[in-house]
DOMARFI-550320 format. One record per residue (C-alpha): residue number from 1; x, y, z; residue in one letter. Coordinates in pm, 1 decimal, always signed. Layout:
% residues N
+-----+----------+----------+----------+------+
!  nr !       xx !       yy !       zz ! rest !
+-----+----------+----------+----------+------+
! NUM !        X !        Y !        Z !    a !
...
+-----+----------+----------+----------+------+
This chain:
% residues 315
+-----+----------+----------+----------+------+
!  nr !       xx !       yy !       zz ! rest !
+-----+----------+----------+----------+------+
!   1 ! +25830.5 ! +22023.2 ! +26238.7 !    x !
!   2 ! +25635.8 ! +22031.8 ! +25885.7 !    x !
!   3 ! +26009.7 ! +22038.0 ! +25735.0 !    x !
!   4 ! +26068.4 ! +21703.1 ! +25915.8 !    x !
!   5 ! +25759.5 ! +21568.7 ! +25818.0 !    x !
!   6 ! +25800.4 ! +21592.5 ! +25449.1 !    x !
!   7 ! +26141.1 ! +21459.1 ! +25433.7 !    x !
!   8 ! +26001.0 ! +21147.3 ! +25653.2 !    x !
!   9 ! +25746.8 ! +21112.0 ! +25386.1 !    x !
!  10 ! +26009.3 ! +21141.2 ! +25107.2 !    x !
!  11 ! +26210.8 ! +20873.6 ! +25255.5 !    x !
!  12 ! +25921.6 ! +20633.6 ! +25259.4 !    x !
!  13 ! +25829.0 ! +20738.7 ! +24869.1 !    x !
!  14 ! +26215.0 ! +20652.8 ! +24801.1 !    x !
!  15 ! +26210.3 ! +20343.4 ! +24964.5 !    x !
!  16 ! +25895.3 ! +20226.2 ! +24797.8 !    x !
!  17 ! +25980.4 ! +20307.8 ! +24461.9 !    x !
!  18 ! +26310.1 ! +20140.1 ! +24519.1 !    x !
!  19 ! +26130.4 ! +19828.2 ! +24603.0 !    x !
!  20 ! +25891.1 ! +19885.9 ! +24314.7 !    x !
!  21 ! +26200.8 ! +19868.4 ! +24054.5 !    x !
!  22 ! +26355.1 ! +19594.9 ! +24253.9 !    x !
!  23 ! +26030.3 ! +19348.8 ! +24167.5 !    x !
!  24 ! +26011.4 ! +19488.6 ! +23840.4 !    x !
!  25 ! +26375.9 ! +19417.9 ! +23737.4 !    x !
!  26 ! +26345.4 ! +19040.7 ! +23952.2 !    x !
!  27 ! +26058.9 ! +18892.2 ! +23665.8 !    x !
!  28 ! +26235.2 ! +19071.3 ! +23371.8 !    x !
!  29 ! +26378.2 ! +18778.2 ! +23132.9 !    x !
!  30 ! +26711.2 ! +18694.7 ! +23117.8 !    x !
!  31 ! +26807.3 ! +18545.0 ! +22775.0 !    x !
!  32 ! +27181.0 ! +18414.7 ! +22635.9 !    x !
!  33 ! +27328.8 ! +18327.8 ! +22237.9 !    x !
!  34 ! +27327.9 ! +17967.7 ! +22145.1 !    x !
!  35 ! +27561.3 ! +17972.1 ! +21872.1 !    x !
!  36 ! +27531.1 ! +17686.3 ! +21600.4 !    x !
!  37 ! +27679.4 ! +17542.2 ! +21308.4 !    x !
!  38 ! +27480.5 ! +17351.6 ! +21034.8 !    x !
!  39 ! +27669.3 ! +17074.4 ! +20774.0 !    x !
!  40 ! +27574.2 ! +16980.4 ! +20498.4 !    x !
!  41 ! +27788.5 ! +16656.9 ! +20346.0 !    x !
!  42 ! +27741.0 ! +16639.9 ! +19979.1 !    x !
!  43 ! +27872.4 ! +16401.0 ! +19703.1 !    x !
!  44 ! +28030.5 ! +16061.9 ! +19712.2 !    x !
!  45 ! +28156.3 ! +16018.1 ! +20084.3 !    x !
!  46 ! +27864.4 ! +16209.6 ! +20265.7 !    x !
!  47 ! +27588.7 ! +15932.2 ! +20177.1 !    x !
!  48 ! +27739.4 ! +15631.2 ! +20010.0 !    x !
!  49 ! +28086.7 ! +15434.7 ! +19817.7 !    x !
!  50 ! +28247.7 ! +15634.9 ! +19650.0 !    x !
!  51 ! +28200.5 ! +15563.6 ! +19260.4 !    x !
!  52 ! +27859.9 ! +15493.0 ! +19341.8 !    x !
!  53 ! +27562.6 ! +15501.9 ! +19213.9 !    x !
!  54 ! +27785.5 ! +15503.3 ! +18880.8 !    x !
!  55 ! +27622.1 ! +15823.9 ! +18699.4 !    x !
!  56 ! +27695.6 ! +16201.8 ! +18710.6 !    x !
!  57 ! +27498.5 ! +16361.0 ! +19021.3 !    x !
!  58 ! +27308.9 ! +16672.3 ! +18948.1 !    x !
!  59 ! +27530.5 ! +16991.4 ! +19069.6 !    x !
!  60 ! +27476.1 ! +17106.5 ! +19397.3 !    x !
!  61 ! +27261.5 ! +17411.5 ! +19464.3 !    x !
!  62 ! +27304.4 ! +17581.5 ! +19801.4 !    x !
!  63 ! +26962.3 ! +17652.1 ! +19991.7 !    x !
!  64 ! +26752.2 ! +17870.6 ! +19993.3 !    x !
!  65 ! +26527.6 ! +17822.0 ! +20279.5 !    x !
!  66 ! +26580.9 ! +17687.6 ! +20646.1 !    x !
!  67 ! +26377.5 ! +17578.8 ! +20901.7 !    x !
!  68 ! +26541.3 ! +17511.3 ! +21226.3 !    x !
!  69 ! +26337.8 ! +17445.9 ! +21587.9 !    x !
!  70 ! +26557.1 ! +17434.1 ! +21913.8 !    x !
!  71 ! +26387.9 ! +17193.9 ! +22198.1 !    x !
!  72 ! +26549.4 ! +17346.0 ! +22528.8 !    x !
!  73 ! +26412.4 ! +17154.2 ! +22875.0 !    x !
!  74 ! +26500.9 ! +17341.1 ! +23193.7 !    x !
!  75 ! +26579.1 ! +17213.1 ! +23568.7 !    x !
!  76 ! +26250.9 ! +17367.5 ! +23661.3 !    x !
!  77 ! +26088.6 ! +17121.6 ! +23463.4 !    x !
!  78 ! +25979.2 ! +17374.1 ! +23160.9 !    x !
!  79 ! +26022.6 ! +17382.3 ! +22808.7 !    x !
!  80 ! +26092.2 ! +17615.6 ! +22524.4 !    x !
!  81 ! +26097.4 ! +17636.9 ! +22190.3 !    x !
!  82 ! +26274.8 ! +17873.7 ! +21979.4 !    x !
!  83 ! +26256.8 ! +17890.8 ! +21566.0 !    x !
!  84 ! +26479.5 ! +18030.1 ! +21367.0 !    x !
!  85 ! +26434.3 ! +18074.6 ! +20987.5 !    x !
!  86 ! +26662.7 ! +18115.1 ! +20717.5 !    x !
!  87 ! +26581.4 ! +18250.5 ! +20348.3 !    x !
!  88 ! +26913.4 ! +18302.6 ! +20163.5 !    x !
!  89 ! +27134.6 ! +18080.5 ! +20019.2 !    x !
!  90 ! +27415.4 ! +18356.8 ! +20070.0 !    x !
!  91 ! +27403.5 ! +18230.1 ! +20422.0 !    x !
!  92 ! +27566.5 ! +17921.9 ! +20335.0 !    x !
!  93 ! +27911.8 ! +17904.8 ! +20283.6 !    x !
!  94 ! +28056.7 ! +17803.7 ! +19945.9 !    x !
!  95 ! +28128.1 ! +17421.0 ! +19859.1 !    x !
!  96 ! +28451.5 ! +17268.0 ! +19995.0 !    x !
!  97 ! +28573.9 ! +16998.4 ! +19936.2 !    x !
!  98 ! +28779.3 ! +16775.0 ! +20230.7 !    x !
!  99 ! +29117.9 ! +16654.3 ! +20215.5 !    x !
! 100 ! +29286.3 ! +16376.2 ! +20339.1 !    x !
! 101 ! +29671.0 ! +16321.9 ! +20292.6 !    x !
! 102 ! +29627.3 ! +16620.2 ! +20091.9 !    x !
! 103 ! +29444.0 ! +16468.8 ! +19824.7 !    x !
! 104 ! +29055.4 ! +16593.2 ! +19784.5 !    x !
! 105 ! +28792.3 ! +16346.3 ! +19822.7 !    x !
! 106 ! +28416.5 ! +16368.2 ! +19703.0 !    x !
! 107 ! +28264.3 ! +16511.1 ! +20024.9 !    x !
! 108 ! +28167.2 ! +16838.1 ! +20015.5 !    x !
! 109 ! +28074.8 ! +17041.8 ! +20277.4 !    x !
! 110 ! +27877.8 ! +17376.0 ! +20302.4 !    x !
! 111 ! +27810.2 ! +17520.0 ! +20642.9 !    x !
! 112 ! +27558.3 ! +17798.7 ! +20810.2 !    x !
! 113 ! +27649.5 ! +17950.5 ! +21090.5 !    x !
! 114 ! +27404.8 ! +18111.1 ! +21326.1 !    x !
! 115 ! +27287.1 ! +18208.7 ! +21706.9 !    x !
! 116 ! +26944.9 ! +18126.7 ! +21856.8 !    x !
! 117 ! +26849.0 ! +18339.6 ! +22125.8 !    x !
! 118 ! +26791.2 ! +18139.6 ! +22443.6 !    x !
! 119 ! +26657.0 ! +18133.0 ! +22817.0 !    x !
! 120 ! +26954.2 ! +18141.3 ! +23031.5 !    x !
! 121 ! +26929.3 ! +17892.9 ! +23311.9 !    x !
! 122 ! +26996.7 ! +17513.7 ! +23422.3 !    x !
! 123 ! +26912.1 ! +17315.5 ! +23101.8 !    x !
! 124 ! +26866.4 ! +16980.9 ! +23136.1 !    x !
! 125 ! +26850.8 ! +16895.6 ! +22761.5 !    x !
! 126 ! +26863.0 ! +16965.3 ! +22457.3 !    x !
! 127 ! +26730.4 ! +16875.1 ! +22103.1 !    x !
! 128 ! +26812.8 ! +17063.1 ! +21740.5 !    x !
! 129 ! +26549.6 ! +16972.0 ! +21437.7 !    x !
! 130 ! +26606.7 ! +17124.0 ! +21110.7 !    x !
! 131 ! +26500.9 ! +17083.2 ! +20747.2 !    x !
! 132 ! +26670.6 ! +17274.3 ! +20443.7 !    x !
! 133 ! +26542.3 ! +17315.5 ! +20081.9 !    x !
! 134 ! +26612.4 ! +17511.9 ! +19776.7 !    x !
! 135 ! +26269.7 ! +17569.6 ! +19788.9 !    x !
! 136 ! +26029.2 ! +17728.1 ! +20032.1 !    x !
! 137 ! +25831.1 ! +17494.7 ! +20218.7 !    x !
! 138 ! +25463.8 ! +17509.9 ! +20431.2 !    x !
! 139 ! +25562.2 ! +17244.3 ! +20710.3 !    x !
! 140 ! +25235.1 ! +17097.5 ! +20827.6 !    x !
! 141 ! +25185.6 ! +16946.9 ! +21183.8 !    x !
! 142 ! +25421.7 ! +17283.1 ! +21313.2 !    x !
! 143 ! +25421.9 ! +17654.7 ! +21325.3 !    x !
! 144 ! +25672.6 ! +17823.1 ! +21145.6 !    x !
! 145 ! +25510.0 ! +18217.1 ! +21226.6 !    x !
! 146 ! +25661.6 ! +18455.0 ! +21374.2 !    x !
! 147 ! +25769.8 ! +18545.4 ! +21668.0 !    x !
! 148 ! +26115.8 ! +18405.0 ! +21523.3 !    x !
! 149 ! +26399.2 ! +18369.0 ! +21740.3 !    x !
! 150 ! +26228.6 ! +18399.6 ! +22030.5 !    x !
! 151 ! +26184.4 ! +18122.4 ! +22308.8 !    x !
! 152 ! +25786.8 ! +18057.3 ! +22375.2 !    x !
! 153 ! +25683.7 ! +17789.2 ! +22642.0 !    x !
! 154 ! +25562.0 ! +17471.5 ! +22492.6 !    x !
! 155 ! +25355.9 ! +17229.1 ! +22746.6 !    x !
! 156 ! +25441.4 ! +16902.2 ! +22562.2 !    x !
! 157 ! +25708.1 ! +16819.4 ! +22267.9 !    x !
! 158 ! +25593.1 ! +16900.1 ! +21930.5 !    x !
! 159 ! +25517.5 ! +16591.3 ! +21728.9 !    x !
! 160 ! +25843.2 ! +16631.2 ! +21480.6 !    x !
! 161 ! +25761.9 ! +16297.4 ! +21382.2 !    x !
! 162 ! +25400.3 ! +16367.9 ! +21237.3 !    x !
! 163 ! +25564.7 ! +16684.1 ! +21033.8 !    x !
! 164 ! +25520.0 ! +16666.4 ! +20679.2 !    x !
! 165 ! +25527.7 ! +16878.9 ! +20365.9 !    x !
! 166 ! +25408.8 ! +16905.0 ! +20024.9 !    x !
! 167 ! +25636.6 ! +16927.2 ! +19661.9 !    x !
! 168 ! +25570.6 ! +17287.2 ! +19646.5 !    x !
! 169 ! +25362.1 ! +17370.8 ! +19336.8 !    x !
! 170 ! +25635.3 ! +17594.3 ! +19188.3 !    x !
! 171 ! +25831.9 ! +17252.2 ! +19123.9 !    x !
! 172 ! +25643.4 ! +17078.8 ! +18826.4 !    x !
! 173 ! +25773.1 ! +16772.6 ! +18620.3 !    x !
! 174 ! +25947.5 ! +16484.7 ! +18743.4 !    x !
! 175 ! +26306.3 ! +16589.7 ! +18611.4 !    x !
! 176 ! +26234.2 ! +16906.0 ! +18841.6 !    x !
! 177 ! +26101.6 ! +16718.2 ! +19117.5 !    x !
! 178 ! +26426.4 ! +16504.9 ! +19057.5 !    x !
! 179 ! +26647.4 ! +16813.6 ! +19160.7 !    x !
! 180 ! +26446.3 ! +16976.1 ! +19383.7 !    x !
! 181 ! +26438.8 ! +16648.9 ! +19651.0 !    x !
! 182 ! +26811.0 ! +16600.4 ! +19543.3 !    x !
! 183 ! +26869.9 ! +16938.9 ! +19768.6 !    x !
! 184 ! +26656.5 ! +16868.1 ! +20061.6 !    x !
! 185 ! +26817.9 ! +16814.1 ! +20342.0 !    x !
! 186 ! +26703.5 ! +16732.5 ! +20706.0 !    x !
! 187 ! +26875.2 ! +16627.1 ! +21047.5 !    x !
! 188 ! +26746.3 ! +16250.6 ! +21075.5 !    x !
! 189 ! +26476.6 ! +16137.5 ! +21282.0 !    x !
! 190 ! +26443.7 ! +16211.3 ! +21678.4 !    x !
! 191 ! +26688.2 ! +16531.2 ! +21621.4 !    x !
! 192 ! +27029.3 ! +16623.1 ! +21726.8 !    x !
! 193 ! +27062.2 ! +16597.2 ! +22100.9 !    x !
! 194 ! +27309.1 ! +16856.3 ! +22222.3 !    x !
! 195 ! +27489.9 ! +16909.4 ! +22535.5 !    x !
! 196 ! +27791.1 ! +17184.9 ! +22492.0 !    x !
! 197 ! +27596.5 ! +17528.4 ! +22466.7 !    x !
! 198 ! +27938.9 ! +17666.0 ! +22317.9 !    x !
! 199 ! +27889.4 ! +17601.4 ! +21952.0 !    x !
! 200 ! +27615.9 ! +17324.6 ! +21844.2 !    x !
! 201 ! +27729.4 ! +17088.8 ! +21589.6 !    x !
! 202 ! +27492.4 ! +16920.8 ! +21402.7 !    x !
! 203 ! +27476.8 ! +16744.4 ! +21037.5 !    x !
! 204 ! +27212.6 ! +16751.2 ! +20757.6 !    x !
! 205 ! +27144.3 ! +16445.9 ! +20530.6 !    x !
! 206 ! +26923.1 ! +16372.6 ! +20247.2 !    x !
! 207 ! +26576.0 ! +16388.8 ! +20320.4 !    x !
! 208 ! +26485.6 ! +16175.0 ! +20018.0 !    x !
! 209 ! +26633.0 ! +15848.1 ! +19879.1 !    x !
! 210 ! +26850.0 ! +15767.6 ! +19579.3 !    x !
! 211 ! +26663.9 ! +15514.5 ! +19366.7 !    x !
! 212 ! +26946.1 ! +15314.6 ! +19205.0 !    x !
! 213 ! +26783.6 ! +15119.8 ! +18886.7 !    x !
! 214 ! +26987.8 ! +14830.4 ! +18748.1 !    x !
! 215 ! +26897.8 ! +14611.5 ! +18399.2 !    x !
! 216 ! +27097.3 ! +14347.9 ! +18221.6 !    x !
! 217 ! +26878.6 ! +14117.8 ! +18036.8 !    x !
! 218 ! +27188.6 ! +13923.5 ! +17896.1 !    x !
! 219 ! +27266.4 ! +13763.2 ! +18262.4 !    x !
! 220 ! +27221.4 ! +13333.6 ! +18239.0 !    x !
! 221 ! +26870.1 ! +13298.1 ! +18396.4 !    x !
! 222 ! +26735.0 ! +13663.0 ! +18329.6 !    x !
! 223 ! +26357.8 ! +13660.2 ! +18298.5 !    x !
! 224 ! +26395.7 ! +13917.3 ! +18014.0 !    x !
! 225 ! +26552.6 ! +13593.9 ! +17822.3 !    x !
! 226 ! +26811.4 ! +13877.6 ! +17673.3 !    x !
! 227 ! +26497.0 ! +14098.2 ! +17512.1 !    x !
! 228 ! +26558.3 ! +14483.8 ! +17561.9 !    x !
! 229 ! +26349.6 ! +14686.2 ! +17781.9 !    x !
! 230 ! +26144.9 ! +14925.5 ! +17617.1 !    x !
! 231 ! +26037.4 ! +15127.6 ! +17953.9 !    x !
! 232 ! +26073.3 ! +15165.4 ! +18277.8 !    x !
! 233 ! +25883.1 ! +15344.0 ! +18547.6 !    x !
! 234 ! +25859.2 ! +15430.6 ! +18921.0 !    x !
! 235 ! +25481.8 ! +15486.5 ! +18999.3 !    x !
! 236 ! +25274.0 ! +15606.3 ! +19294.6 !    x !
! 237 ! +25546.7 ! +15841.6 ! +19439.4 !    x !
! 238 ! +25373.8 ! +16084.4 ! +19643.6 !    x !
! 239 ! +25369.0 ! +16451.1 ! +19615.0 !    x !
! 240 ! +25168.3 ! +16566.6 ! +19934.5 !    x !
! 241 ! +25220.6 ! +16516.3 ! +20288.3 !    x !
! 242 ! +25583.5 ! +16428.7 ! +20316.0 !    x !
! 243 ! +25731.1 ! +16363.8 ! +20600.8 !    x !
! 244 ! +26010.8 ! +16643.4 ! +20723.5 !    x !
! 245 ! +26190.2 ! +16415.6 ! +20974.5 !    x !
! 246 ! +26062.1 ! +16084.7 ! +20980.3 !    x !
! 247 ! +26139.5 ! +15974.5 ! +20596.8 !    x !
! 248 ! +26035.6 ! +15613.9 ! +20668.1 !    x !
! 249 ! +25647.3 ! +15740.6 ! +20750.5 !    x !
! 250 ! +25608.9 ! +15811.7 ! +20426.9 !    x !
! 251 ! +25327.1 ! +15617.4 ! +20207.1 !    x !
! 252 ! +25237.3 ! +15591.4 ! +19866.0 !    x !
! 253 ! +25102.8 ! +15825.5 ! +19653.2 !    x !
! 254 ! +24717.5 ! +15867.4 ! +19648.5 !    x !
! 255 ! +24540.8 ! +15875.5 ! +19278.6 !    x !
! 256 ! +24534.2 ! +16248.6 ! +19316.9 !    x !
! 257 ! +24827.6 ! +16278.7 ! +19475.1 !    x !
! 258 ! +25125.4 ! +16085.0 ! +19308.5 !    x !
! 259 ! +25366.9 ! +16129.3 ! +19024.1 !    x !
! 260 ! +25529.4 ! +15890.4 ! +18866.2 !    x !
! 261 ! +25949.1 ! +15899.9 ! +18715.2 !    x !
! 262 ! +26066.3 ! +15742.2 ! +18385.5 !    x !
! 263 ! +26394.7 ! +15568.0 ! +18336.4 !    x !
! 264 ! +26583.7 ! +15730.8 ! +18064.2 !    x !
! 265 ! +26590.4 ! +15408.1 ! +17794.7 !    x !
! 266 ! +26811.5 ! +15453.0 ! +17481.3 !    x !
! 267 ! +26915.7 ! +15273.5 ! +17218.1 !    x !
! 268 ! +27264.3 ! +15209.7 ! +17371.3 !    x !
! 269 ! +27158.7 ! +15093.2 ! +17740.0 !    x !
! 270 ! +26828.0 ! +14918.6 ! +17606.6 !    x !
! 271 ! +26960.2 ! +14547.5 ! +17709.8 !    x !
! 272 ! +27201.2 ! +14693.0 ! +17973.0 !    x !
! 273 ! +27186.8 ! +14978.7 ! +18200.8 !    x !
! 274 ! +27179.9 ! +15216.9 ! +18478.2 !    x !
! 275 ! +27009.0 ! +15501.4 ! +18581.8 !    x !
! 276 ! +26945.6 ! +15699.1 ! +18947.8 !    x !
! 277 ! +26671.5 ! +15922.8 ! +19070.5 !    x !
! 278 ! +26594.8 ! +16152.4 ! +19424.6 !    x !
! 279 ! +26228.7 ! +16017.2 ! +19503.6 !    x !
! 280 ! +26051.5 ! +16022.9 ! +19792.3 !    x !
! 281 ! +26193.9 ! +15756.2 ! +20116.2 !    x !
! 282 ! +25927.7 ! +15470.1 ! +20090.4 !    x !
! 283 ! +25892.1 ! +15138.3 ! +20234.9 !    x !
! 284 ! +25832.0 ! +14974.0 ! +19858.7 !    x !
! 285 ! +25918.8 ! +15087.2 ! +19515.4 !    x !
! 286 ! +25614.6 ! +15016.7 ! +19255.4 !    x !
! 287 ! +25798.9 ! +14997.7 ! +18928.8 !    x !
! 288 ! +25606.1 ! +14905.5 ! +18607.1 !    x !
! 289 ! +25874.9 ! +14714.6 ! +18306.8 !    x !
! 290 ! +25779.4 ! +14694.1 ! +17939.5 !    x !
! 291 ! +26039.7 ! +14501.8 ! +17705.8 !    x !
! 292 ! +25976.6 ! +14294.6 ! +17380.4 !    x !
! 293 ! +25929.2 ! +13996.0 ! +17516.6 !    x !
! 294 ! +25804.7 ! +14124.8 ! +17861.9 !    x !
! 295 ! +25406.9 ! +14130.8 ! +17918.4 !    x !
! 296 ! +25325.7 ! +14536.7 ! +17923.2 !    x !
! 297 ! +25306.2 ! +14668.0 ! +18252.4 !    x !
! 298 ! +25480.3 ! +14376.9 ! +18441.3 !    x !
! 299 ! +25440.5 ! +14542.6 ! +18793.1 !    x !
! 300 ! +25750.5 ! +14484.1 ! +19047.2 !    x !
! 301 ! +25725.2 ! +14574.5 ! +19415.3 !    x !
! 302 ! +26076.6 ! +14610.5 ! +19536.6 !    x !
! 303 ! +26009.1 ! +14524.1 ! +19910.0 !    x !
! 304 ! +26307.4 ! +14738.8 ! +19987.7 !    x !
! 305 ! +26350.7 ! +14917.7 ! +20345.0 !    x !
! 306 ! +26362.4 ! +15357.3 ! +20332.9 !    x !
! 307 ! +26674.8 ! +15414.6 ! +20331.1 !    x !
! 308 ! +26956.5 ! +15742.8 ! +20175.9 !    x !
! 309 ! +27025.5 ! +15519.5 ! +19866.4 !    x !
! 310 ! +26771.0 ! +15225.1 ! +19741.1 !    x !
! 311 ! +26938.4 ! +14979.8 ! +19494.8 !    x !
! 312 ! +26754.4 ! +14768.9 ! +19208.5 !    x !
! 313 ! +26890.3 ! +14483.5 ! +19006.9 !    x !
! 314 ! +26629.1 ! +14418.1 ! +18748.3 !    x !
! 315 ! +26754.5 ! +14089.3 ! +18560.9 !    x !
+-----+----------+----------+----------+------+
């Protein structure tokens, strides 16, 4: 009889324990890959005409640094966020350029590849928001800590729009500021919506603009009356509080806060001439002409949109 006993009470210990696992192993995560693939399009196709804006661009340098934030909304009506961070440029691939009838055109690629670890589950949407630099960045408005690669639950949307960032203070002088926003790169603003969880595709573009300075005093009707300039200059660009995603939120450059970049003026381009700069996107360009027959410091407000590549005609 005690023999029976203790095998009855064995079953039950069995049977509870069993159960015990069973609940434990039910509220465990359960996590999948999401594979992507990041493009960068570089050169004469990737932003603007071929040809264009008419002077040697700066050499490409791969990044260094990459900040990328995954937006996943589930059927349940949750959502996660997962960042991944990348801090090599061996982890992008090499500069290619395209073909087309077998003849190479100006747009170059590079590409990272990568995998972002995931909820598994019904997802409902998607959203990819990423920002690359040669330098490393401190991204204001958003948390790049650790844990990395790891999906936490966010209660609303982060604010990508209110993101911004500051020139870091490594990169001093405007012909280094010059190259340093010539290799930022950024998906544009809103994100890259995604719906194929097989491989995510998405495209980075220029987070800065292309200021595209013109001169020709000699034109019929020029207000220079065919007097060469003696200067040029681009004034209250900002240095702080950048934005990541939203390039047309950006304002001018505060008294403490601003830089400004000269136009390379020569003897041989002093009546005629072209020259192009990476400068922050703004809404207006605050340029500042001197010439010999020009009153010093004529200011000129270009009025001009944000947009990948600003052209100026000054005449």
């Amino acid at each position: 009889m005690k023999k029976t006993i203790n095998i009855f009470i064995l079953a039950i210990a069995l049977i509870l324990t069993a159960c015990s696992s069973d609940d434990t192993a039910s509220v465990q995560p359960s996590y999948m890959s999401l594979p992507f693939t990041l493009t960068l399009h570089d050169g004469g196709q990737g932003t603007r005409s071929m040809g264009d804006p008419g002077v040697a661009e700066m050499p490409f340098v791969k990044p260094a640094c990459l900040y990328l934030f995954a937006i996943i909304e589930y059927a349940d009506g949750k959502t996660y966020m997962t960042c991944h961070k990348g801090s090599t440029a061996a982890d992008w691939s090499d500069l290619q350029a395209t073909y087309e009838s077998d003849v190479a055109t100006t747009d170059h690629i590079s590409t990272y590849k990568g995998t972002l670890k995931i909820y598994s589950g019904a997802i409902s949407s998607g959203k990819i928001y990423a920002i690359a630099s040669t330098e490393e960045l401190t991204l204001s408005g958003i948390s790049t800590a650790t844990p990395l690669n790891t999906p936490v639950e966010v209660t609303a949307t982060p604010e990508f729009n209110a993101v911004t960032f500051d020139i870091p203070a490594s990169v001093t002088g405007s012909a280094n500021i010059n190259r340093f926003f010539r290799s930022v790169y950024n998906t544009p603003a809103g994100g890259c919506q995604f719906t194929d969880l097989s491989n995510v595709s998405v495209v980075l573009y220029h987070t800065a603009t292309l200021l595209d300075i013109q001169w020709d005093t000699t034109l019929a009707g020029s207000s220079f009356n065919g007097n060469a300039i003696t200067s040029i200059s681009v004034n209250e660009l900002p240095t702080k509080g950048i934005h990541a995603f939203t390039p047309q939120g950006n304002a001018a450059g505060t008294e403490t806060d601003m830089y400004s970049q000269a136009i390379t003026i020569s003897e041989g381009n002093k009546y005629m001439g072209r020259d192009a700069y990476y400068v922050p996107s703004l809404d207006a360009y605050h340029l500042t002409v001197n010439g010999t027959d020009t009153p010093k410091g004529t200011s000129i407000t270009s009025g001009l949109t944000s947009a990948p590549w600003v052209r100026i005609n000054l005449k």
